[in-house]
N, CA, C and O atoms as a GROMACS GRO file, in nm:
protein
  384
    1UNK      N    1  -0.044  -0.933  -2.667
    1UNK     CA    2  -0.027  -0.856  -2.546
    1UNK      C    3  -0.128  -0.742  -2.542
    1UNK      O    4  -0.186  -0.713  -2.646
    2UNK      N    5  -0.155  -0.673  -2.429
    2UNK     CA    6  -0.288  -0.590  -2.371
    2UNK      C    7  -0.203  -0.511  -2.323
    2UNK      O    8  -0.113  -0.562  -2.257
    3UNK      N    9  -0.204  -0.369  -2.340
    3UNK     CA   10  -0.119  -0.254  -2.295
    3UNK      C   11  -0.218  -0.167  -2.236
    3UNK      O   12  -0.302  -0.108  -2.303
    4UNK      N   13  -0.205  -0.158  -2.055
    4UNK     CA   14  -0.249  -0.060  -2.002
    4UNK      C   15  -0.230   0.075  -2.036
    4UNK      O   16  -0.125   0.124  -1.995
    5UNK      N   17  -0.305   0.146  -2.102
    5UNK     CA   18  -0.320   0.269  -2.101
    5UNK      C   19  -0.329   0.400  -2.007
    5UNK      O   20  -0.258   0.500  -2.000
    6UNK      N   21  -0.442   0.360  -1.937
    6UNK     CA   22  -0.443   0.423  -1.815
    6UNK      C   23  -0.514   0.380  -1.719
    6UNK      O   24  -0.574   0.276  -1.746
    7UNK      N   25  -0.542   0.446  -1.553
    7UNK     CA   26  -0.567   0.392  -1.506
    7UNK      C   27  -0.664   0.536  -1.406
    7UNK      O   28  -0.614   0.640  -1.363
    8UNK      N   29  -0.797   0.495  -1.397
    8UNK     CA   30  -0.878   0.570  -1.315
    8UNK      C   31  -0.813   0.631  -1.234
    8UNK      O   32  -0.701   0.582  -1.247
    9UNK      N   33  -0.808   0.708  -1.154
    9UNK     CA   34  -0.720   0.768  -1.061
    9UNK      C   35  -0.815   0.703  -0.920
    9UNK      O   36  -0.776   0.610  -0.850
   10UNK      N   37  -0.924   0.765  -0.903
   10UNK     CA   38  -1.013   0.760  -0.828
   10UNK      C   39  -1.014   0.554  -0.741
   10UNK      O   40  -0.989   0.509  -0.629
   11UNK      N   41  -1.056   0.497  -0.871
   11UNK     CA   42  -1.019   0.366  -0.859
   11UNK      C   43  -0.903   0.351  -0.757
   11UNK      O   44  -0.901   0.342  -0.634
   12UNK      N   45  -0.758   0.353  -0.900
   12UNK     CA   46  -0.669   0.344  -0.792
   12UNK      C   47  -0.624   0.365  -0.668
   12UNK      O   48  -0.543   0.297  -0.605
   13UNK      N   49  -0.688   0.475  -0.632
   13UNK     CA   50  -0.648   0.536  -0.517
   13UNK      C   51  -0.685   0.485  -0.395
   13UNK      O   52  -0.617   0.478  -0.293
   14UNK      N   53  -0.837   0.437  -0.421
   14UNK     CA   54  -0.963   0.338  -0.340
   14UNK      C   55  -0.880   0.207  -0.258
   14UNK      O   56  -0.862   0.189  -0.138
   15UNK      N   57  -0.831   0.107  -0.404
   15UNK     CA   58  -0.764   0.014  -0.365
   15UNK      C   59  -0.642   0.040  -0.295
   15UNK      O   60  -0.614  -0.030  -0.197
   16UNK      N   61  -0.567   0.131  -0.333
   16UNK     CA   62  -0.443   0.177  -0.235
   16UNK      C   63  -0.477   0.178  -0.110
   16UNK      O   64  -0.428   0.102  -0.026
   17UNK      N   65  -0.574   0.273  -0.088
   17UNK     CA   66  -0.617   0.253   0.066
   17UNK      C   67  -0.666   0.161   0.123
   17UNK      O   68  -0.680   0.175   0.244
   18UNK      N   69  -0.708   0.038   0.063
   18UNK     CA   70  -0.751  -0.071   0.154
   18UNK      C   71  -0.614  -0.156   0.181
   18UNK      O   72  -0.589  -0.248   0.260
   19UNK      N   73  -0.539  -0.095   0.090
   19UNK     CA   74  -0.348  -0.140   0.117
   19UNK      C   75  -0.351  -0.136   0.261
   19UNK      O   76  -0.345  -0.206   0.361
   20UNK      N   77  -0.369   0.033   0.202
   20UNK     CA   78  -0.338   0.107   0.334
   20UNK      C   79  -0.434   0.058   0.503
   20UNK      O   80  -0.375   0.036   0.608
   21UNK      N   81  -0.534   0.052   0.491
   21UNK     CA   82  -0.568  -0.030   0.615
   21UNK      C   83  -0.549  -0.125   0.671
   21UNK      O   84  -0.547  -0.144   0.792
   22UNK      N   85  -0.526  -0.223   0.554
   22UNK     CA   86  -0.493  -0.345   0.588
   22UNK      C   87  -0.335  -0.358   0.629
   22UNK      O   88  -0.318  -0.448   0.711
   23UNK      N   89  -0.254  -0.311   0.603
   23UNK     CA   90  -0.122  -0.288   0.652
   23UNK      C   91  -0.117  -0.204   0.759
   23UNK      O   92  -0.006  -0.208   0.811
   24UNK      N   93  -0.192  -0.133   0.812
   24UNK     CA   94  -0.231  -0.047   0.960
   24UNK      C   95  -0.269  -0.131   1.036
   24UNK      O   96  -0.238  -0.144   1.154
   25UNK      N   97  -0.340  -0.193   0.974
   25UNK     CA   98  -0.401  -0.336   1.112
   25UNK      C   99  -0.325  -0.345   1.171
   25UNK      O  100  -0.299  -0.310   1.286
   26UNK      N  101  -0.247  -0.427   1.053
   26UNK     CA  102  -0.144  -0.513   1.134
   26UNK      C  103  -0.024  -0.428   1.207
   26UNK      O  104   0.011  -0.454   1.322
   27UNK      N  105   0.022  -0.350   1.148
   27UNK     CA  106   0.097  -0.271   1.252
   27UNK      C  107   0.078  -0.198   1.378
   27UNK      O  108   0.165  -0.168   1.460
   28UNK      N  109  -0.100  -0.163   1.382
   28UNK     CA  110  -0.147  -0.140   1.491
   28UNK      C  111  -0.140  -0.252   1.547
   28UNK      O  112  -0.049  -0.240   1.628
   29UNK      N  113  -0.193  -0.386   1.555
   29UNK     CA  114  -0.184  -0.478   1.636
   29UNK      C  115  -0.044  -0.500   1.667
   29UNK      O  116  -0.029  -0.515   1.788
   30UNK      N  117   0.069  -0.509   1.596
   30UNK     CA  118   0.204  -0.491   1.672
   30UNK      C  119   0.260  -0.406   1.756
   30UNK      O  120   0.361  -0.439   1.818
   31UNK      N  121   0.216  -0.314   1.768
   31UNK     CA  122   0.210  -0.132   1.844
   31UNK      C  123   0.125  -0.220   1.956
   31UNK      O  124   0.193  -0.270   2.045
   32UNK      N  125  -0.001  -0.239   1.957
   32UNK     CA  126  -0.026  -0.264   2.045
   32UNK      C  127   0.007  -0.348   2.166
   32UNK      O  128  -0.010  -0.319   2.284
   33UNK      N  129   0.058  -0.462   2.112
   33UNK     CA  130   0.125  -0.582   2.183
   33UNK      C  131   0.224  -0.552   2.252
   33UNK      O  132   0.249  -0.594   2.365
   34UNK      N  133   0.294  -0.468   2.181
   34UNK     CA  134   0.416  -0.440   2.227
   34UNK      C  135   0.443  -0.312   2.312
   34UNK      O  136   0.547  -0.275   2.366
   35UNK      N  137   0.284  -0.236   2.307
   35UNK     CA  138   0.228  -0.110   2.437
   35UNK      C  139   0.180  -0.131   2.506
   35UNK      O  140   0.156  -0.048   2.593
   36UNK      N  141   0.117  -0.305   2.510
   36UNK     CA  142   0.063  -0.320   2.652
   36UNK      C  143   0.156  -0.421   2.705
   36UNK      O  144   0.156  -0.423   2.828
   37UNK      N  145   0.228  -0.496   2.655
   37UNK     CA  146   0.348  -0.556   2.720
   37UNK      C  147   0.488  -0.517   2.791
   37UNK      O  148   0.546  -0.601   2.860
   38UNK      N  149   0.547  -0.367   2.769
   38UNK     CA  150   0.579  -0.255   2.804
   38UNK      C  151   0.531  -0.191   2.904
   38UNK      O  152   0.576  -0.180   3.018
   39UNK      N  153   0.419  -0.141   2.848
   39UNK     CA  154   0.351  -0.052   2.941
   39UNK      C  155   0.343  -0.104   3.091
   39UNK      O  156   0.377  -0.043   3.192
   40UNK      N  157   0.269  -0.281   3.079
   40UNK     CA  158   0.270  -0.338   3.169
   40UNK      C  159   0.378  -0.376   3.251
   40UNK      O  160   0.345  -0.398   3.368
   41UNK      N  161   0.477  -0.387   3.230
   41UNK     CA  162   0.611  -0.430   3.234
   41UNK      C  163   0.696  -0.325   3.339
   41UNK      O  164   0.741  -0.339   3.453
   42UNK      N  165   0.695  -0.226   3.253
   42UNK     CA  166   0.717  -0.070   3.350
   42UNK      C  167   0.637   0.045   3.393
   42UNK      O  168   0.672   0.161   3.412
   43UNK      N  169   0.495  -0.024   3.407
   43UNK     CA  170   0.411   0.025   3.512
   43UNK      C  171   0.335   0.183   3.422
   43UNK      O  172   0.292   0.287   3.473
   44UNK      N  173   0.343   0.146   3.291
   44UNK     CA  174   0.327   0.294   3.228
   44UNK      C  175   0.206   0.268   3.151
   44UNK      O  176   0.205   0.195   3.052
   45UNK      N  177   0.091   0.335   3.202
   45UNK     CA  178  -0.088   0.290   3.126
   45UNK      C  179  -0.078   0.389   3.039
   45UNK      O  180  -0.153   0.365   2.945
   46UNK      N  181  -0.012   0.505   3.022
   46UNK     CA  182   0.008   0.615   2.888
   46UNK      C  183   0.040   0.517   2.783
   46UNK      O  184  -0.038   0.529   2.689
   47UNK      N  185   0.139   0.413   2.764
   47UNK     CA  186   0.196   0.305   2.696
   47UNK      C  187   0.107   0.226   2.644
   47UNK      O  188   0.104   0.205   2.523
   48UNK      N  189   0.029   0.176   2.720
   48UNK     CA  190  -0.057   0.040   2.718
   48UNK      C  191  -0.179   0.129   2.603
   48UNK      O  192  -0.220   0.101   2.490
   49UNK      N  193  -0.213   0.270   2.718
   49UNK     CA  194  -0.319   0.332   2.598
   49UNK      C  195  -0.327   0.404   2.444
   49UNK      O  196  -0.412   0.449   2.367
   50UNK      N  197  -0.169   0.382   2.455
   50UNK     CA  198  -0.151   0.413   2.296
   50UNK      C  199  -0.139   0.285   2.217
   50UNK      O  200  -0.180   0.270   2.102
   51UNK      N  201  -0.073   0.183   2.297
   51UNK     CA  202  -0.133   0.019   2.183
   51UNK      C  203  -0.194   0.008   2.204
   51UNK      O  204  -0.209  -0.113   2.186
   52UNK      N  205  -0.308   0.058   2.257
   52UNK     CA  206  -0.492  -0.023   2.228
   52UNK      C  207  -0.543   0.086   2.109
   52UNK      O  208  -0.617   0.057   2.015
   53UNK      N  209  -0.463   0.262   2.148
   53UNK     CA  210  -0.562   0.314   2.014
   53UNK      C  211  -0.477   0.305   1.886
   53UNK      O  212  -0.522   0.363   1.787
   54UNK      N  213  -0.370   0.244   1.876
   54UNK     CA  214  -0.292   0.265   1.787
   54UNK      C  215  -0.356   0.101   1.656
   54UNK      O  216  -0.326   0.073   1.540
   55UNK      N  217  -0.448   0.035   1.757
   55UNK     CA  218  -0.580  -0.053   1.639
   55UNK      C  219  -0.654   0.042   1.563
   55UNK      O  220  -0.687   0.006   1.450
   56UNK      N  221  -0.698   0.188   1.612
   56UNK     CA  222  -0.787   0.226   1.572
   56UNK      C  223  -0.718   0.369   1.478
   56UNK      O  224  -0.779   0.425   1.387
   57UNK      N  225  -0.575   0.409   1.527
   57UNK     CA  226  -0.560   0.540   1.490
   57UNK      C  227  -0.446   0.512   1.361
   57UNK      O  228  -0.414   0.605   1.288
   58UNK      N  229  -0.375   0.339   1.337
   58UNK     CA  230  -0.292   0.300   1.230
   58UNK      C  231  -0.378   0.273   1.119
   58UNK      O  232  -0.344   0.302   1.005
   59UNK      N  233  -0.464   0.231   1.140
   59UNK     CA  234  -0.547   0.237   0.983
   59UNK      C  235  -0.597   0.315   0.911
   59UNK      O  236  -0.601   0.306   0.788
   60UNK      N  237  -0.656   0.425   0.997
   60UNK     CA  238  -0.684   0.548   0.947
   60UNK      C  239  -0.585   0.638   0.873
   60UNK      O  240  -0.602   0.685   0.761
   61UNK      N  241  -0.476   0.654   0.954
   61UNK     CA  242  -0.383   0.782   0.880
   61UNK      C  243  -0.340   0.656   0.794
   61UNK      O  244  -0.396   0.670   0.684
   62UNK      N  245  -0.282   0.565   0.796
   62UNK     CA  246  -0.240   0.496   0.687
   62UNK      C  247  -0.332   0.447   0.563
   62UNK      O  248  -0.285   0.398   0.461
   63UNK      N  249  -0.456   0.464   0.584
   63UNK     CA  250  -0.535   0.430   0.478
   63UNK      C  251  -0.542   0.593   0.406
   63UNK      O  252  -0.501   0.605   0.290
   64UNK      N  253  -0.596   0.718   0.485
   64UNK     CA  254  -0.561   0.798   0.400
   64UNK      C  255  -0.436   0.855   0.322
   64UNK      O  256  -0.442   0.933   0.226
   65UNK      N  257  -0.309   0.798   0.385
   65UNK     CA  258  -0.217   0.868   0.316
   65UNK      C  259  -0.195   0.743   0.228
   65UNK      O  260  -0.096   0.759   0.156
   66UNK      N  261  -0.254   0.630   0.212
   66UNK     CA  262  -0.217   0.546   0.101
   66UNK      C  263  -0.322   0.590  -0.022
   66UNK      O  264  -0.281   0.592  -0.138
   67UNK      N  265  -0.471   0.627   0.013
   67UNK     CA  266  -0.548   0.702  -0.072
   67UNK      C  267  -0.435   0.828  -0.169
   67UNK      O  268  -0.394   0.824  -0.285
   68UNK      N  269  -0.417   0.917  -0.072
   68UNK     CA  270  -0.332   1.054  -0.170
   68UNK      C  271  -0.241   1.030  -0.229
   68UNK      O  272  -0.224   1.090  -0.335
   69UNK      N  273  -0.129   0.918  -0.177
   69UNK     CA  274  -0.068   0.873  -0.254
   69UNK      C  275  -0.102   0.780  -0.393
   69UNK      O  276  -0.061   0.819  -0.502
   70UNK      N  277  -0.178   0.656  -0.381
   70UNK     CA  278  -0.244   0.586  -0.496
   70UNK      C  279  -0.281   0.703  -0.578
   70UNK      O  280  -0.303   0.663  -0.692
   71UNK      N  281  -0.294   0.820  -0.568
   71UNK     CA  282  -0.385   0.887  -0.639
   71UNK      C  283  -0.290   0.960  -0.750
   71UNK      O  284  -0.300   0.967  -0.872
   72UNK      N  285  -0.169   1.022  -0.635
   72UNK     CA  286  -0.079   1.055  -0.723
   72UNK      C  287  -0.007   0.953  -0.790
   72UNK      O  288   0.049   0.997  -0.890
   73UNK      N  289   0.011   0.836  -0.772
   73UNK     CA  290   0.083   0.773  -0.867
   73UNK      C  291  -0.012   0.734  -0.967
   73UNK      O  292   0.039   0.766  -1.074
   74UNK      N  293  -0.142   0.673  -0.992
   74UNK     CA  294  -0.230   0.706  -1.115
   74UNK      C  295  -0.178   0.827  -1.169
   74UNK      O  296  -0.104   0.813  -1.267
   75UNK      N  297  -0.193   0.913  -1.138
   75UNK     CA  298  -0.196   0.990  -1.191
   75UNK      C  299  -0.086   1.028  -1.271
   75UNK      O  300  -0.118   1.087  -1.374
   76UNK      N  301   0.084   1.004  -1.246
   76UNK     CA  302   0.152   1.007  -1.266
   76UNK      C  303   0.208   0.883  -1.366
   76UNK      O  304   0.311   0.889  -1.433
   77UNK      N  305   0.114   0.770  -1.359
   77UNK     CA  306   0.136   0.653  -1.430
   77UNK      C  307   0.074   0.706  -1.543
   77UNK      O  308   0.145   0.706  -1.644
   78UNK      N  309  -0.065   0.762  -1.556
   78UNK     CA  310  -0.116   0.812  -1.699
   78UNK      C  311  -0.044   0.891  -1.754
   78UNK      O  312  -0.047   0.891  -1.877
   79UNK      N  313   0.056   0.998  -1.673
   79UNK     CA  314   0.156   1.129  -1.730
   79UNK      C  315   0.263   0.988  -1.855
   79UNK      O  316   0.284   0.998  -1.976
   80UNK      N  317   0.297   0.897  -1.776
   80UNK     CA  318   0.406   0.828  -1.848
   80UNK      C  319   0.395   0.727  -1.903
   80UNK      O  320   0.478   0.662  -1.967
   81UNK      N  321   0.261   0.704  -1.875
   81UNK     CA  322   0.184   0.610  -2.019
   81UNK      C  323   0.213   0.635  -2.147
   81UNK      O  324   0.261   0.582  -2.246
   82UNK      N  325   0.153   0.765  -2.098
   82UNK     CA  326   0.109   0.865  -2.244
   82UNK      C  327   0.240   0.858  -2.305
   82UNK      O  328   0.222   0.824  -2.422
   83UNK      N  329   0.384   0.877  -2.275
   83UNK     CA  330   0.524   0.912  -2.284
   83UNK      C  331   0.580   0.802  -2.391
   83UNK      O  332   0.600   0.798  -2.513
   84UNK      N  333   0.599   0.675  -2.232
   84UNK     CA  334   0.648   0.562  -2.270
   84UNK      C  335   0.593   0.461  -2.310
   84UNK      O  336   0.653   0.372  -2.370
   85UNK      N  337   0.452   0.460  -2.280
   85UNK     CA  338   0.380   0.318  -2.321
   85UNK      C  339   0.354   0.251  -2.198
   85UNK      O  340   0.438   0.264  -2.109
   86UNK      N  341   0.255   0.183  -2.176
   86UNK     CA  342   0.186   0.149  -2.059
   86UNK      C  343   0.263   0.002  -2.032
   86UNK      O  344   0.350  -0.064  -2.090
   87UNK      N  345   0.191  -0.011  -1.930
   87UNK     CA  346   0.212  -0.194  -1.919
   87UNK      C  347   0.174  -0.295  -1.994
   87UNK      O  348   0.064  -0.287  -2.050
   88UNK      N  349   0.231  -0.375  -2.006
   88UNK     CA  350   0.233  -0.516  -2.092
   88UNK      C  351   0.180  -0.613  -2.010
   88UNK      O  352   0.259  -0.690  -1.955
   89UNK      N  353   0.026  -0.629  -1.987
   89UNK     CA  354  -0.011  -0.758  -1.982
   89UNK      C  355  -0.045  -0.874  -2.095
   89UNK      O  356  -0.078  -0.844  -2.210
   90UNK      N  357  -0.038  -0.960  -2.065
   90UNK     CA  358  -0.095  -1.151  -2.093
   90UNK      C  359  -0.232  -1.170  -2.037
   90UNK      O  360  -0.248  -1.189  -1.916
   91UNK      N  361  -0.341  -1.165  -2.130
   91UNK     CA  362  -0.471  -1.234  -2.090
   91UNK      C  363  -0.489  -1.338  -2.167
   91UNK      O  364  -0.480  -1.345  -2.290
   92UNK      N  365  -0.520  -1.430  -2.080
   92UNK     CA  366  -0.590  -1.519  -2.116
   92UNK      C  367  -0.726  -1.611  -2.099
   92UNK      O  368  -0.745  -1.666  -1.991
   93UNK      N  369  -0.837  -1.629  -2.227
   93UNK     CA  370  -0.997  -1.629  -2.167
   93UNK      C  371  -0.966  -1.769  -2.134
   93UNK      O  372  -0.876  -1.833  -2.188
   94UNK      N  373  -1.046  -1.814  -2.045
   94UNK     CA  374  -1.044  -1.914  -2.003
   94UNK      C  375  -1.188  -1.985  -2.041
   94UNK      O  376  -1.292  -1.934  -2.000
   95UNK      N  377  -1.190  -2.110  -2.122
   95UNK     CA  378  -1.239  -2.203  -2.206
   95UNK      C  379  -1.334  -2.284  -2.081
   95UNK      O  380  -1.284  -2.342  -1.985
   96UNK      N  381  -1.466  -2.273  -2.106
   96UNK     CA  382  -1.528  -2.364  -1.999
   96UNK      C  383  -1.574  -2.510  -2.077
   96UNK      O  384  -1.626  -2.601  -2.013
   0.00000   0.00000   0.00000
């Protein structure tokens, strides 16, 4: 077994946020669908124009607050590394 020790913070935090965008997409594109189908519905373009920016304005805050967060939990994963002992992975090389 291979015991994570620690983990870059910086790194982590990077990949968190592409969490984080990529899970904004898609919730912006549901916001949206469902602000211009509404909006349209009961005549309200305030509606419609928040699901068209809500493609552009869900990835953003959600990619940065998945950044600050990833960051603190690195960070907090190395606090209890150090404590308890890291993770337990299984590698295995693979034989060509």
């Amino acid at each position: 077994m291979t015991v994570i020790k620690s983990i870059d913070i910086i790194s982590w935090a990077k990949i968190h946020a592409l969490f984080g965008i990529v899970f904004g997409l898609i919730y912006g594109i549901i916001i949206c669908i469902l602000g211009a189908a509404l909006g349209a519905k009961f005549a309200m373009p305030g509606l419609t124009t928040f699901g068209l920016l809500s493609i552009i304005i869900f990835p953003i805050i959600w990619g940065i607050m998945s950044f600050i967060l990833g960051a603190i939990l690195a960070f907090l994963y190395n606090i209890f590394a150090g404590s308890v002992g890291g993770i337990e992975i299984e590698l295995v090389e693979k034989k060509a």
